[in-house]
C-alpha positions as CSV (number, residue, x, y, z in Angstrom):
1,X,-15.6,-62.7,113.9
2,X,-12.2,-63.0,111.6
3,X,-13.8,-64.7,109.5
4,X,-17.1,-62.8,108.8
5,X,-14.4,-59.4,108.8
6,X,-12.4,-61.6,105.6
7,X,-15.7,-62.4,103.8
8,X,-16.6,-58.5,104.2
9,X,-12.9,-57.3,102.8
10,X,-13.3,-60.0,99.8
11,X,-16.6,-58.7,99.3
12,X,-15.2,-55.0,99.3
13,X,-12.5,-56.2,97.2
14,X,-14.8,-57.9,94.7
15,X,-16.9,-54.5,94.4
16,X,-13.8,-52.8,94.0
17,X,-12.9,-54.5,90.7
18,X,-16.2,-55.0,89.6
19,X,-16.5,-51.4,89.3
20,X,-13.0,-50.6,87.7
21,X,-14.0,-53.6,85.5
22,X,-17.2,-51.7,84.5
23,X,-15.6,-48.3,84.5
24,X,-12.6,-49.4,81.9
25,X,-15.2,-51.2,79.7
26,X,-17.3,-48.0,79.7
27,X,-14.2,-46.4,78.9
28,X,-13.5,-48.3,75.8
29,X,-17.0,-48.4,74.4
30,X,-16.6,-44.6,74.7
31,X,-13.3,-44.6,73.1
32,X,-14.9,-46.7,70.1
33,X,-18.2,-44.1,70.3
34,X,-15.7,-41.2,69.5
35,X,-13.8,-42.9,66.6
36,X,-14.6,-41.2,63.4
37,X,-15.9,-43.6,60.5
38,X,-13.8,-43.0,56.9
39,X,-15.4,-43.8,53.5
40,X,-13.2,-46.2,51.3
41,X,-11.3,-44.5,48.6
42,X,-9.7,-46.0,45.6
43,X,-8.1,-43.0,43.6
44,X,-6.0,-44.1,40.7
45,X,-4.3,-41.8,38.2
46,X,-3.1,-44.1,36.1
47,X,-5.5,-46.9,34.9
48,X,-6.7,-48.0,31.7
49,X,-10.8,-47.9,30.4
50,X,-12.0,-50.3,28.3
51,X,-15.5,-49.2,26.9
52,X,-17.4,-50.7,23.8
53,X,-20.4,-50.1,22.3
54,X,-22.8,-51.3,19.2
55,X,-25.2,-49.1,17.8
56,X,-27.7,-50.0,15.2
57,X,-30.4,-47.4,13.7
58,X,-33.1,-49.3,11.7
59,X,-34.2,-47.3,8.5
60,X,-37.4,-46.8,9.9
61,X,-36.2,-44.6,12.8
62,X,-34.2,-42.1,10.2
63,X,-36.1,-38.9,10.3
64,X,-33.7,-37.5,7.2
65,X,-30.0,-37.1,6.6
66,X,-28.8,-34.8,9.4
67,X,-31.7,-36.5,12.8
68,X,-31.7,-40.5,13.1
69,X,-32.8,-42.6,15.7
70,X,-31.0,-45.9,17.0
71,X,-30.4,-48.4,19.6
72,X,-27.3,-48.3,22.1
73,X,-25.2,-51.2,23.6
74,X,-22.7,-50.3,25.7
75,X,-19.8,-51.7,28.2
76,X,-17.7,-50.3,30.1
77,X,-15.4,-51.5,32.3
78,X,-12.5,-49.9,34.8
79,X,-10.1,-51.0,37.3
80,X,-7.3,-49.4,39.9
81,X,-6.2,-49.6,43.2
82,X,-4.0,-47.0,45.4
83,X,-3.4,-46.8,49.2
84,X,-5.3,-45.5,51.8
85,X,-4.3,-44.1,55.4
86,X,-5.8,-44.1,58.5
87,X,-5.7,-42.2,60.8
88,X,-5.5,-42.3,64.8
89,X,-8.9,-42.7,66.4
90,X,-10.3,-43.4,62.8
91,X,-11.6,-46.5,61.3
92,X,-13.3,-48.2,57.9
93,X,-15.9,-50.7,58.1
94,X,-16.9,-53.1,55.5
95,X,-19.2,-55.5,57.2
96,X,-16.8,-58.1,57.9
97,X,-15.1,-56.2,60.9
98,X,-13.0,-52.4,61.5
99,X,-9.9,-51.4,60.2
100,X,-8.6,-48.9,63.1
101,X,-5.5,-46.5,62.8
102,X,-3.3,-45.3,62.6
103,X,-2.3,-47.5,59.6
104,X,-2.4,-47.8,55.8
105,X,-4.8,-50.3,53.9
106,X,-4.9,-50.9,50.1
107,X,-7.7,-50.6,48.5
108,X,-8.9,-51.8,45.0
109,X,-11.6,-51.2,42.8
110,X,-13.7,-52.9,39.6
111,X,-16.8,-51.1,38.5
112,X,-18.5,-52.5,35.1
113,X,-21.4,-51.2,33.5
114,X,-23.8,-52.2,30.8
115,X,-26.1,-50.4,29.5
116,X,-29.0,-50.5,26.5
117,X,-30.5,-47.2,25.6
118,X,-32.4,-44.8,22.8
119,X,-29.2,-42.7,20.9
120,X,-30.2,-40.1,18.4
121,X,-27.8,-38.4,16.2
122,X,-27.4,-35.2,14.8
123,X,-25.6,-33.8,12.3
124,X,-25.0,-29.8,12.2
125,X,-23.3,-30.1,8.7
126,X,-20.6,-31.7,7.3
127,X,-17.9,-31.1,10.3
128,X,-20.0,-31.0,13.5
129,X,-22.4,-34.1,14.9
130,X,-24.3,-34.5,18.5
131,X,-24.9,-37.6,19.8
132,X,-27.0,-37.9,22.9
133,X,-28.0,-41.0,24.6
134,X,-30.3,-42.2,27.1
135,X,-31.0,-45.6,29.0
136,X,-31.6,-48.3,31.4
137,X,-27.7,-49.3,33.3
138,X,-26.8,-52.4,35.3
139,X,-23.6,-51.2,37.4
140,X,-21.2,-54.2,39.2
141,X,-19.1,-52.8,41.7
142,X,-16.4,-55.0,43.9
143,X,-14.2,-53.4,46.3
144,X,-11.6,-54.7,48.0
145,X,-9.0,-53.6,51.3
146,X,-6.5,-55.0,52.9
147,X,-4.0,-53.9,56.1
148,X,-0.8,-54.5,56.2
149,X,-0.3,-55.7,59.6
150,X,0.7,-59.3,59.8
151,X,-1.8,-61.7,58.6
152,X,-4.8,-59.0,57.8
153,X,-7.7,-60.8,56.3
154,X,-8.7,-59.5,52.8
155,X,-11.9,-57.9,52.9
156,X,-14.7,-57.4,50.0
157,X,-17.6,-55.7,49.3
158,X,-19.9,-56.0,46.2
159,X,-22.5,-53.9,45.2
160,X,-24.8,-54.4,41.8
161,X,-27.7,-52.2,41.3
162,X,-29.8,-50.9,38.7
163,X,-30.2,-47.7,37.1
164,X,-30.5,-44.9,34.6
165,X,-27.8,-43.8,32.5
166,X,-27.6,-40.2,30.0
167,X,-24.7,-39.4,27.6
168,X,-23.4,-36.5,25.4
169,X,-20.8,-36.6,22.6
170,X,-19.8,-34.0,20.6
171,X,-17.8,-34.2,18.0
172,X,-15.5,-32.9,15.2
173,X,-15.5,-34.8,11.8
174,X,-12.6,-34.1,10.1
175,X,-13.3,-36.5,7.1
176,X,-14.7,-40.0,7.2
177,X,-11.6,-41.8,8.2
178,X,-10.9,-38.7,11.2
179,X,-12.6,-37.1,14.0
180,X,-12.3,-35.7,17.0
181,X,-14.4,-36.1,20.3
182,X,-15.3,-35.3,23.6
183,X,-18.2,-37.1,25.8
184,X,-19.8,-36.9,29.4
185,X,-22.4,-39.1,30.9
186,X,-23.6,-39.5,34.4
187,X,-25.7,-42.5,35.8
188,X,-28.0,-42.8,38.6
189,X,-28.6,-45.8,40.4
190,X,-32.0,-47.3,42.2
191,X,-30.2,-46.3,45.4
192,X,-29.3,-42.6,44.2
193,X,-25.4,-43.5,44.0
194,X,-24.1,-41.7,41.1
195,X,-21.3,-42.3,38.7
196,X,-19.8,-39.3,36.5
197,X,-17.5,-39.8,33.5
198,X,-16.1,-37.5,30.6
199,X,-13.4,-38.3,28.1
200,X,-11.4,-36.6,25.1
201,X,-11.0,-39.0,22.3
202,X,-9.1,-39.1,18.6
203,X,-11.2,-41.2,16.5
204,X,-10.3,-43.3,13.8
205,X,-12.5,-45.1,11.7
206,X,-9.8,-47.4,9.0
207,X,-13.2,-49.1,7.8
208,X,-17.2,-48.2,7.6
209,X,-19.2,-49.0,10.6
210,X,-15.7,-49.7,13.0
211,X,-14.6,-46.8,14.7
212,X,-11.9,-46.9,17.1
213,X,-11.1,-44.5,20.2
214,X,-7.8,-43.9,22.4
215,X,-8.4,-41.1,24.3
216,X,-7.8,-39.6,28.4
217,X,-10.9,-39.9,30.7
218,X,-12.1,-39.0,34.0
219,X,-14.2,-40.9,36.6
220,X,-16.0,-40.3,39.8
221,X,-18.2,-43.1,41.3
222,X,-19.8,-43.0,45.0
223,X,-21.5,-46.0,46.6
224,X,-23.6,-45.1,49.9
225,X,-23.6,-48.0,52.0
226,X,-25.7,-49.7,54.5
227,X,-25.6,-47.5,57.9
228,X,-22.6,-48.3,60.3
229,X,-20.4,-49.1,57.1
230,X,-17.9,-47.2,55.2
231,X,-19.1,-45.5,51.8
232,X,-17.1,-46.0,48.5
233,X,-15.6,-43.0,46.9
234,X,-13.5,-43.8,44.1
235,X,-11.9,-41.5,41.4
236,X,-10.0,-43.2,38.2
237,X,-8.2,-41.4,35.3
238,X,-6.0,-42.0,32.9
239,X,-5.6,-43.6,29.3
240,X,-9.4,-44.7,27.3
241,X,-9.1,-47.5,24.5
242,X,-12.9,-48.2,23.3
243,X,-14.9,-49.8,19.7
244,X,-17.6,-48.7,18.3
245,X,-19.4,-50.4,15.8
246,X,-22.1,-49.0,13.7
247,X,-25.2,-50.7,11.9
């Protein structure tokens, strides 16, 4: 009789903690369910751009002195980092595992572009020129975060996708060595992310066909990832140094 009563209480027993067992791990799944999912963002206000670009306009696209026709080849390349904090009951999620808070990560950023497209120039006199282009983009993006907890693993994401790319420049000739320009283009990816960019620019052209720009620019870039994951948000200014050559 003891002995059927001691299986019983270790059977009790048993149920007991089975039960707190399932009620703390219901606990934490909720506790997980209720944490809010943070993009990724890399905002530097300080970084250098380094853009180039080769345009060539075959005689037989010139439609007169003041409209011609050309091809575009442009790259553009920009990279910064900053820190990023988390905070309690929030997380980021690359793919490779979740970065809870409260803590802070750092996070960089390298986004390259290429693109080849149809640029048409036009001249509104001897001081004023437009310079619109349009075109097919290949955008490279790695990102990159990092706790700063003891022996955090460094964590990556790439994403490469096509798309299409549309510029503007205005700009002010003051004579043929001088001129003065501004520019905004925006590019849309196969996936809909979207990149914005505008600048402010002195250029100087010291010989025909090279022109040379140093300027300020802005950047804003957003990267939807796959569902469960954190998007990419990332914002760069700061100092522009491009080339330009002319054919």
């Amino acid at each position: 009789m003891k002995s059927r009563m001691s299986l019983l209480k270790c059977r009790s027993l048993a149920a007991i903690l089975g039960a707190t067992a399932l009620a703390v791990t219901l606990s934490g799944c909720e506790c997980l369910d209720k944490q809010i999912l943070d993009p990724i963002n890399v905002n530097d206000e300080d970084t250098l751009a380094r853009t180039g670009s080769m345009i060539v306009r075959p005689l037989t696209m010139a439609m007169g002195n003041h409209n011609q026709g050309g091809v575009e080849f442009n790259y553009e390349r920009y990279r910064g980092h900053s820190e990023q904090r988390i905070d309690l009951n929030h997380y980021v999620e690359t793919g490779e595992g979740p970065i809870s808070g409260p803590q802070i990560i750092d996070n960089t950023a390298d986004s390259e572009s290429g693109r080849i497209a149809y640029n048409h120039l036009l001249k509104f006199g001897p001081h004023f020129e437009l310079e619109p282009s349009l075109g097919v983009t290949y955008e490279r993006m790695t990102v990159t975060t990092q706790s700063r907890l003891p022996n955090a693993r460094l964590e990556t994401i790439e994403d490469k996708a096509l798309g299409l790319g549309l510029s503007v420049a205005p700009r002010f000739v003051v004579n043929e060595f001088i001129a003065i320009e501004g520019r905004v283009g925006a590019i849309v990816d196969e996936d809909s992310d979207t990149a914005f960019t505008s600048n402010m620019a002195l250029v100087l052209s010291p010989i025909p066909n090279i022109a040379l720009r140093g300027g300020y620019y802005w950047r804003d870039q957003d990267i939807e990832s796959l569902p469960g994951e954190s998007d990419l948000e990332i914002e760069f200014e700061g100092m522009l140094a491009s080339v330009t050559l002319r054919f």
